[in-house]
C-alpha positions in Angstrom: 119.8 149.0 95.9 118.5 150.7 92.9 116.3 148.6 90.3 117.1 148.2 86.6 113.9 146.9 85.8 114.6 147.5 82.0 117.2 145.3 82.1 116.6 141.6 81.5 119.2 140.7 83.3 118.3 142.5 86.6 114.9 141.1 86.0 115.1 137.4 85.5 118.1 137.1 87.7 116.1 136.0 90.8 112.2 135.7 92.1 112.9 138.7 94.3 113.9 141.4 91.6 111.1 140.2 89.1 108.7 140.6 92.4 110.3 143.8 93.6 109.6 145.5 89.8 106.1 144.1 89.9 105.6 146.0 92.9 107.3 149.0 91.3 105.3 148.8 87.7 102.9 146.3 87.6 101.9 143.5 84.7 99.8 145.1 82.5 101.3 145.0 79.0 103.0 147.6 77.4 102.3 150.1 80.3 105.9 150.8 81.0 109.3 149.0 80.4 109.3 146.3 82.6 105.7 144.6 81.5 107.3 145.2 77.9 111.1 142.9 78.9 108.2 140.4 80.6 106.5 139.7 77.2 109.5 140.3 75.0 110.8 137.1 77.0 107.4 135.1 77.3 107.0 135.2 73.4 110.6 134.6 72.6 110.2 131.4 75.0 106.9 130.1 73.5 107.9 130.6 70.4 110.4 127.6 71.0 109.9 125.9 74.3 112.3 123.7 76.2 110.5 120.4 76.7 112.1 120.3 80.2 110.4 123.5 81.4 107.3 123.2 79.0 104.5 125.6 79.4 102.7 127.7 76.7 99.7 125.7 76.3 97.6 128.1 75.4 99.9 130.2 73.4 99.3 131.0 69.9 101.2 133.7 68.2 103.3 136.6 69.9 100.7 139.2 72.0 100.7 141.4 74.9 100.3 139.8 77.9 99.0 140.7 81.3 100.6 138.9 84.3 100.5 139.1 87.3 102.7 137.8 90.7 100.2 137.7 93.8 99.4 135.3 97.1 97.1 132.9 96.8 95.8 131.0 99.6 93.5 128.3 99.8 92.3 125.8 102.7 95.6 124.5 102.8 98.1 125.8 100.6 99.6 129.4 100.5 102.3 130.6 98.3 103.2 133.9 96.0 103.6 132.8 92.7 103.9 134.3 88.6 100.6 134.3 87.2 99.5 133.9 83.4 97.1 131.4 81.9 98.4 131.2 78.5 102.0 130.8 79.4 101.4 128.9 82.4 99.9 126.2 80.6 101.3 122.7 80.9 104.7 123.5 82.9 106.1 120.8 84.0 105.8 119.9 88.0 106.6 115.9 88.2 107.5 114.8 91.9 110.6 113.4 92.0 110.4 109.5 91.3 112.5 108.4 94.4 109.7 109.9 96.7 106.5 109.0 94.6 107.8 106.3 91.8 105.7 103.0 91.0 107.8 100.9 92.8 108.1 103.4 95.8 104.8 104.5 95.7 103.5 100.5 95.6 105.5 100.0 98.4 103.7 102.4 100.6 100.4 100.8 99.5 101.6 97.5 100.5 102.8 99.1 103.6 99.7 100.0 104.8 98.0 97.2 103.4 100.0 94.8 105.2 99.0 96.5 108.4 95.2 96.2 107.7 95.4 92.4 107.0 97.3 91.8 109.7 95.0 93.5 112.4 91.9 92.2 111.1 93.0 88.4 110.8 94.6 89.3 114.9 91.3 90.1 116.0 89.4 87.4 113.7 91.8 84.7 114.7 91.3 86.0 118.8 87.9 85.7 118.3 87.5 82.9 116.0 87.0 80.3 119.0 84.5 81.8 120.3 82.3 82.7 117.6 83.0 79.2 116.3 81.3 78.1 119.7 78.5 80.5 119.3 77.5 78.9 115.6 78.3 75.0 116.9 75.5 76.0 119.6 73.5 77.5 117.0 73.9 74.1 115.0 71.2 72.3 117.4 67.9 74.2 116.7 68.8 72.2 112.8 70.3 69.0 113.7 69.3 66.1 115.7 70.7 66.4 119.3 72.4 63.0 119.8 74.2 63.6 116.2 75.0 67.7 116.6 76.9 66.0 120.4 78.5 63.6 118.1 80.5 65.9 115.6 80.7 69.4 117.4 83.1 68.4 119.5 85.9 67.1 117.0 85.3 69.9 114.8 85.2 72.7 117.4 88.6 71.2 118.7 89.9 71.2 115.2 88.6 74.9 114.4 89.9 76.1 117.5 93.5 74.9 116.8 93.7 76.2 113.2 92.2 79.9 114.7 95.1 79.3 117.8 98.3 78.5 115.5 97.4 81.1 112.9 96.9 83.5 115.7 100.3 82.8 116.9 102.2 83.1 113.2 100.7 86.3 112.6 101.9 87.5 116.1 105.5 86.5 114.7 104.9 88.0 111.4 103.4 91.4 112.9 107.0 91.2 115.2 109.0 91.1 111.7 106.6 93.3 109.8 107.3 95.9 112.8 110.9 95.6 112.4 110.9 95.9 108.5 108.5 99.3 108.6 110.7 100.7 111.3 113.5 100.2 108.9 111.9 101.5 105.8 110.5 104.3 107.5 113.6 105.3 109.2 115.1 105.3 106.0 112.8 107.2 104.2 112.5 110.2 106.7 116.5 110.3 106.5 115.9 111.2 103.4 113.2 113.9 104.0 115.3 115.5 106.3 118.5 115.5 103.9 116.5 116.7 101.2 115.0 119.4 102.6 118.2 120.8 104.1 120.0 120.3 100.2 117.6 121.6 97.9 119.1 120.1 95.2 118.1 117.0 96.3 115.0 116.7 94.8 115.8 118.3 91.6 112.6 120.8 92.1 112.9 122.8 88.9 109.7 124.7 89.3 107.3 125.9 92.0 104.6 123.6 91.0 107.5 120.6 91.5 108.8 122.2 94.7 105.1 122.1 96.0 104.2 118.9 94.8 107.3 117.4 95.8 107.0 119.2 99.5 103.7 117.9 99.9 104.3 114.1 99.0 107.4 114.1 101.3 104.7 115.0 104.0 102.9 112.2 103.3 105.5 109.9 103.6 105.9 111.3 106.9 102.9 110.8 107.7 103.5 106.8 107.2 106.4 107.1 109.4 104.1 107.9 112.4 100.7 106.4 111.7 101.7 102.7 111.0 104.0 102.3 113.3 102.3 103.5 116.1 99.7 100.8 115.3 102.1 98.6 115.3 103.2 99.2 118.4 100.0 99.4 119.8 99.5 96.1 118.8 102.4 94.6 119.6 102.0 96.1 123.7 97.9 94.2 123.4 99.8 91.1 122.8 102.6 91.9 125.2 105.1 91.0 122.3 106.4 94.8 122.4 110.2 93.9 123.2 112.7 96.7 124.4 114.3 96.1 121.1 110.9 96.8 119.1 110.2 99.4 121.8 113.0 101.2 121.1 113.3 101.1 117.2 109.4 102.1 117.4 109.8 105.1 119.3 112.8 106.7 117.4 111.4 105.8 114.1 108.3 107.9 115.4 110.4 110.6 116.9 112.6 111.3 113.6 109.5 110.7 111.7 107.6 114.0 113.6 110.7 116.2 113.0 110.2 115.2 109.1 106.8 115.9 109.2 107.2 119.6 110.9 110.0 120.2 108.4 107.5 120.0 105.6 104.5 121.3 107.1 105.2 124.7 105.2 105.3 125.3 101.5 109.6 126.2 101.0 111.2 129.5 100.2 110.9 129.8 96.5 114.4 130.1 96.5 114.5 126.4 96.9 114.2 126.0 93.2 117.0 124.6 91.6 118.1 126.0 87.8 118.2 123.8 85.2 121.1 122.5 82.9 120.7 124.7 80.1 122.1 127.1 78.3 119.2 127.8 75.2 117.5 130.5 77.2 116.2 133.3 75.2 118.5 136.5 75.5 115.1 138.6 75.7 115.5 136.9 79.3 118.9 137.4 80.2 120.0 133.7 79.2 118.3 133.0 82.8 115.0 130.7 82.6 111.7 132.6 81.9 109.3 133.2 84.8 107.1 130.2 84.1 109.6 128.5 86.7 107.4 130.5 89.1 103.4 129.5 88.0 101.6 128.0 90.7 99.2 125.7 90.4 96.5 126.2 87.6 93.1 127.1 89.1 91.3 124.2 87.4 93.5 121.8 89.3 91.5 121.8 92.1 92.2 118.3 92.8 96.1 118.6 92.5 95.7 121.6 95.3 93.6 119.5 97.8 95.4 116.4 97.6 98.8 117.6 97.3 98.6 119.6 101.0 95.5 118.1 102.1 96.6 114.7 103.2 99.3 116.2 104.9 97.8 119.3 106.5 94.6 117.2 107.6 97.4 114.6 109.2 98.8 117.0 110.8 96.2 118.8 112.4 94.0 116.4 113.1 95.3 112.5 112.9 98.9 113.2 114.4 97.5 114.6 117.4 95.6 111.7 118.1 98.9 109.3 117.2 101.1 111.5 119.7 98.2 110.5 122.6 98.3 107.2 121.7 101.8 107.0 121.0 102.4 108.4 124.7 99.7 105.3 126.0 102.0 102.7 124.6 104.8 104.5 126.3 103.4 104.2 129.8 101.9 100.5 129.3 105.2 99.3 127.8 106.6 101.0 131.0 103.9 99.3 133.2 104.3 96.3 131.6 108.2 96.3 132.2 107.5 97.0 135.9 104.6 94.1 136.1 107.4 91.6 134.6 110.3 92.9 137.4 107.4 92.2 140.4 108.0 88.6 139.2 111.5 88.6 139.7 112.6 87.3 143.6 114.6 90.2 143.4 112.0 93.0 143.6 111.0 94.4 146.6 107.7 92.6 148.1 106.8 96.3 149.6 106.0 97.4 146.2 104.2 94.3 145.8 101.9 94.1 148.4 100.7 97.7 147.8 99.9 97.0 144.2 98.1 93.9 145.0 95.9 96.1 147.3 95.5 99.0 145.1 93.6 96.8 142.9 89.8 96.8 142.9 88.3 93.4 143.7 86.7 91.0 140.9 83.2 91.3 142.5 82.9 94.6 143.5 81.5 97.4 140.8 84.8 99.2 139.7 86.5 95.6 139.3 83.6 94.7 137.4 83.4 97.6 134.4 87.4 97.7 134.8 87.6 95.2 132.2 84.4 96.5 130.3 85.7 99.8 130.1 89.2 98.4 129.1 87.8 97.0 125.9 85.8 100.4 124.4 88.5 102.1 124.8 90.6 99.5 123.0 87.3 99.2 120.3 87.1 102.9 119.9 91.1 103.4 119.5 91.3 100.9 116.8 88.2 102.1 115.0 89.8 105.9 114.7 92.9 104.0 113.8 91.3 101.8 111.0 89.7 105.5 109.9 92.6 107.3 109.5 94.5 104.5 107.9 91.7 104.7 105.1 92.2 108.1 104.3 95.9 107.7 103.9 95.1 105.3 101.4 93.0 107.2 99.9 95.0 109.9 99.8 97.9 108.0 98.0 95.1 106.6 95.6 94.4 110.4 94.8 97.8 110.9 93.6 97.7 108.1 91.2 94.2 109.8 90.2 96.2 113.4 89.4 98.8 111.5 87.6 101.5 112.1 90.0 102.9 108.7 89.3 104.9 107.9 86.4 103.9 104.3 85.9 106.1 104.3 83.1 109.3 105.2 85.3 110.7 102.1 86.5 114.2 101.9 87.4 116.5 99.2 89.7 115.5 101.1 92.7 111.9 100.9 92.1 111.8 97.3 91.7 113.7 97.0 95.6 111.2 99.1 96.7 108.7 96.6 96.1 110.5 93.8 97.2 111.5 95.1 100.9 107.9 93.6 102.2 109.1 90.0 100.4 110.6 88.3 103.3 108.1 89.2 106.0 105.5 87.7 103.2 107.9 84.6 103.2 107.8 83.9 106.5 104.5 84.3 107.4 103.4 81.4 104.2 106.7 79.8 105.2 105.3 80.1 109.1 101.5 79.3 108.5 102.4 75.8 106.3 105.1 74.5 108.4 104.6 75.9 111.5 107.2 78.2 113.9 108.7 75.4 115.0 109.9 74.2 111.5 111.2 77.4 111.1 113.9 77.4 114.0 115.5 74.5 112.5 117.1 77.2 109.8 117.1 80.2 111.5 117.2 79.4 115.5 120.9 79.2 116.5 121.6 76.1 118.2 121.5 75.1 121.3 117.7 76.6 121.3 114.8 76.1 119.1 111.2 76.5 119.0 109.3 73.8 119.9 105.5 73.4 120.3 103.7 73.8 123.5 100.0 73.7 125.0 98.4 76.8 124.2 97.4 78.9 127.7 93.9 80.3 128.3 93.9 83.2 126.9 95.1 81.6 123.2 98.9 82.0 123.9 101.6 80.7 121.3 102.2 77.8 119.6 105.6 78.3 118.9 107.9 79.8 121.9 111.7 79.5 122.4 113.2 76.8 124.1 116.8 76.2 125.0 117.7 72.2 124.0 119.9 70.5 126.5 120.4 66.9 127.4 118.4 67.1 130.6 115.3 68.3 128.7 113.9 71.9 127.5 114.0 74.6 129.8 112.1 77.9 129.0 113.7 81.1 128.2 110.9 83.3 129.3 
């Protein structure tokens, strides 16, 4: 087809025909007719902006200007885009409020938060017996010995109940917290998806909001995978991983890589959607300028790294490392369901005895590092987990720092953002000041509650369901 690029119309009508009669002419001003339609339109526009659009920082007065439309690729961010400084100035490139809002936004923070807290007091309250021990044994090279034998024990048996019931509520609480990020996340890559299949979804206006807003729904990807997958991991150490959990873990996980893939790329810049508005300058064909197409400015170095480097570096480098580790708790949930059915009368004693002598024995050299070696590699996961879940804070925090957030846009939906973590907050004070048991007076159907029982061992529950019958409490599990 042949080019009118003398035409404004022709030329403003779509990204391709202002590209194809760069390609044919060039940008240098008033060279031939095409550069001259480019800055008849750029000086009609910043002569009187639209506040929508913005742009024209730097302009002053009508002048020739030299543009150009090239590639530019960086460590992780490639895209063609219009190129001139003083028109380019200051267009607008927001994300769009439902993917990075305050409210949604401070949700994801408390997300991840949430996560932290509740893995650190896990392993504190595991390990808060023993380390209790250690000090109260520590206590004697200070205190008289007659008087240290006198009040260690009382208070060592007190410690180690407080560390054993709050162990067990915030094994309840990481159960609900599970369930809720499964939810929220499911939810939220739903929306990914739909949004990136309707570009009109995210009301991208320009190529800097198409990018930005592109990159942030990557990062919410991202907390689709990485947080749950702890979760679950942590859930399978404490063999409270139920098929239920299981199941809603590994889709949630599943629909959350297909989001991620879908935004791994920078979209067609056809993906922009025109504005509502009808003021444009006839110099342009009535069609918006070409400041719709400016990249990012070169001094936003920041805006460039963080926008695709959280999720590029996620990608490439942390999702790997969740997929192995999602594909662990897989085959330990699955050894773990087998290891429950060689329990049952009803499984096959074959299988049984072979397992039994499969095993290495306690004394010998394998059965002794077995369980040495078993707890580096749980160290070392969580430490790369703990790692990675820093830098996607850190990453969030960085969009704050660029001013991606609108603080000032708070809306209804914003506000239920924040309050989706409120009841698995509830019911871990609710939990930790009355105890589980209190609880399944309100929310344990009848005939069975939760009643209180003599913590095993190896710090087992408090609080496990019992059916109540007139003959006395039988356990469900």
């Amino acid at each position: 087809m042949q080019r009118n690029c003398s035409e404004p119309k022709y030329v403003f009508q779509s990204f391709d025909s202002l590209y194809g009669c760069y390609k044919d002419f060039g940008g240098i001003a008033n060279s031939n007719p095409f550069a001259q339609v480019v800055n008849t339109c750029l000086n009609d526009y910043c002569n009187n902006t639209f506040p929508e659009l913005g742009g024209c920082a730097k302009w002053t007065q009508p002048t020739d200007l030299n543009f150009t439309i090239s590639y530019h690729s960086s460590l992780f961010l490639g895209y063609t885009s219009f190129n001139n400084e003083a028109a380019c100035e200051g267009v607008k490139g927001e994300v769009n409020s439902d993917l990075a809002g305050p409210g949604v936004f401070t949700s994801y923070m408390m997300q991840l938060v949430i996560l932290l807290y509740l893995w650190f007091f896990l392993r504190l309250s595991r390990e808060g017996p023993s380390l209790a021990s250690y000090f109260s044994e520590k206590r004697k090279l200070f205190l008289h010995k007659a008087l240290a034998s006198k009040e260690r024990r009382p208070a060592l048996a007190k410690m180690t109940r407080l560390f054993d019931r709050h162990h067990a509520v915030l094994k309840h609480t990481l159960v609900e917290f599970q369930e809720a990020q499964c939810f929220f996340m499911l939810a939220s890559q739903i929306a990914v998806l739909w949004s990136t299949s309707h570009s009109a979804a995210l009301e991208s206006h320009t190529l800097r909001s198409l990018i930005q807003n592109t990159s942030v729904s990557g990062m919410v990807s991202s907390t689709g995978i990485l947080p749950v997958v702890i979760g679950m991991w942590s859930l399978q150490r404490m063999h409270k991983c139920s098929p239920w959990n299981f199941v809603l873990s590994v889709v949630t996980v599943i629909v959350s890589e297909v989001a991620l893939y879908q935004t791994r790329d920078v979209p067609s810049i056809d993906k922009i959607v025109p504005m509502d508005y009808n003021g444009w300058p006839a110099s342009c064909g009535f069609s918006a300028p070409p400041l719709i197409y400016c990249g990012l400015s070169t001094t936003e170095f920041y805006t460039q790294v963080l926008t695709r480097g959280g999720p590029m570096f996620f990608l490439q480098w942390s999702n790997p490392y969740c997929l192995v580790l999602f594909g662990m708790v897989i085959l330990l949930w699955i050894k773990t369901f087998i290891i429950d059915a060689i329990g049952r009368e009803t499984f096959p004693r074959f299988f049984l005895e072979r397992a039994w002598l499969s095993q290495p024995p306690p004394d010998s050299k394998w059965g002794r590092w077995l369980p040495r070696a078993s707890g580096l590699v749980t160290f070392l996961v969580e430490i790369a987990f703990i790692g990675a879940m820093v830098m996607d804070i850190t990453a969030f925090d960085g969009f704050d720092y660029i001013h991606l957030i609108d603080w000032g846009a708070w809306s209804f939906g914003q506000v239920v953002a924040i309050t989706l973590w409120f009841p698995v907050a509830s019911k871990y004070i609710y939990w930790l000041v009355f105890g589980t048991e209190a609880y399944s007076k309100a929310r344990i159907p009848s005939p069975y509650r939760i009643i209180k029982q003599q913590v095993d061992k190896n710090g087992g529950d408090y609080g496990k369901v019992m059916s109540s019958t007139r003959d006395g409490h039988v356990p469900m599990s």
